[in-house]
Phi, psi and omega in degrees: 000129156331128191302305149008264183316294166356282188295352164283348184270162161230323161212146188237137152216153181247126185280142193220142183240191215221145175251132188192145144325123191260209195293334185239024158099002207270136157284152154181165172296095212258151212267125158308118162311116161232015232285318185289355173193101191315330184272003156308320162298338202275151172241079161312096158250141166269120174289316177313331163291353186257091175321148194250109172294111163273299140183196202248111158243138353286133182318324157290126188239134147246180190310153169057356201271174195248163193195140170234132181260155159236110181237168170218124226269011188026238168259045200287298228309337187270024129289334165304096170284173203313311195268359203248147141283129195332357178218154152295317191186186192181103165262159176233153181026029175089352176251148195288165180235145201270111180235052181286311185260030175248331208231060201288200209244022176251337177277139183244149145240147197287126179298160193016036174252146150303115164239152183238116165250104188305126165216194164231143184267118162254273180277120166209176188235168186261117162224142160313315168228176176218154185252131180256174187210100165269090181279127148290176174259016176253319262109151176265136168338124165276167190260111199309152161271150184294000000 
């Protein structure tokens, strides 16, 4: 689907079947028992549930350095349980970024707001881009496009 179309949805859902061997090794499309409850099949995405990665200052990151994500957390935060932090976690190249003293199971961020979430850069490398990955407990943040 075109991002184009994509981005005009709000919610989507896919029904989902499992491709397997059948007895005599032949592939095809064998039917989920869903009989005690049907939405066990359904896969629901919500945009409302998708957080939005707006971007990042400073655009450059080293060793030690402070990074602010500016996101906006849609409805994730009404997942968020008591014991949890508003987020699971946030890599840059795969290496994670440390929000230990800023960010506990007492921080919130305001829904369908901008928030800017402070972390520190620990192991990284120089790249011309970088890939970030903001997990929510919905799912990781789509990324505004530039």
């Amino acid at each position: 689907m075109p991002d184009s179309m994509f981005n005009n949805m709000d919610k989507m859902t896919f029904n989902v079947s499992v491709y397997a061997p059948d007895a005599i090794g032949m592939f095809d499309f064998v039917e989920m028992s869903c009989d005690y409850n049907p939405d066990y099949c359904n896969m629901i995405y919500s945009r409302s549930y998708t957080p939005m990665l707006r971007f990042t200052v400073p655009p450059i990151l080293h060793l030690d350095s402070e990074v602010a994500f500016i996101v906006d957390p849609r409805n994730a935060q009404d997942m968020k349980q008591d014991n949890e932090n508003p987020f699971v976690h946030v890599k840059v190249d795969g290496n994670f970024i440390d929000f230990d003293e800023r960010i506990d199971v007492t921080s919130w961020l305001t829904t369908w707001d901008e928030n800017s979430v402070i972390g520190k850069v620990g192991e990284t490398q120089l790249n011309e881009t970088s890939d970030v990955n903001f997990l929510f407990h919905t799912g990781f943040a789509m990324h505004q496009e530039q």
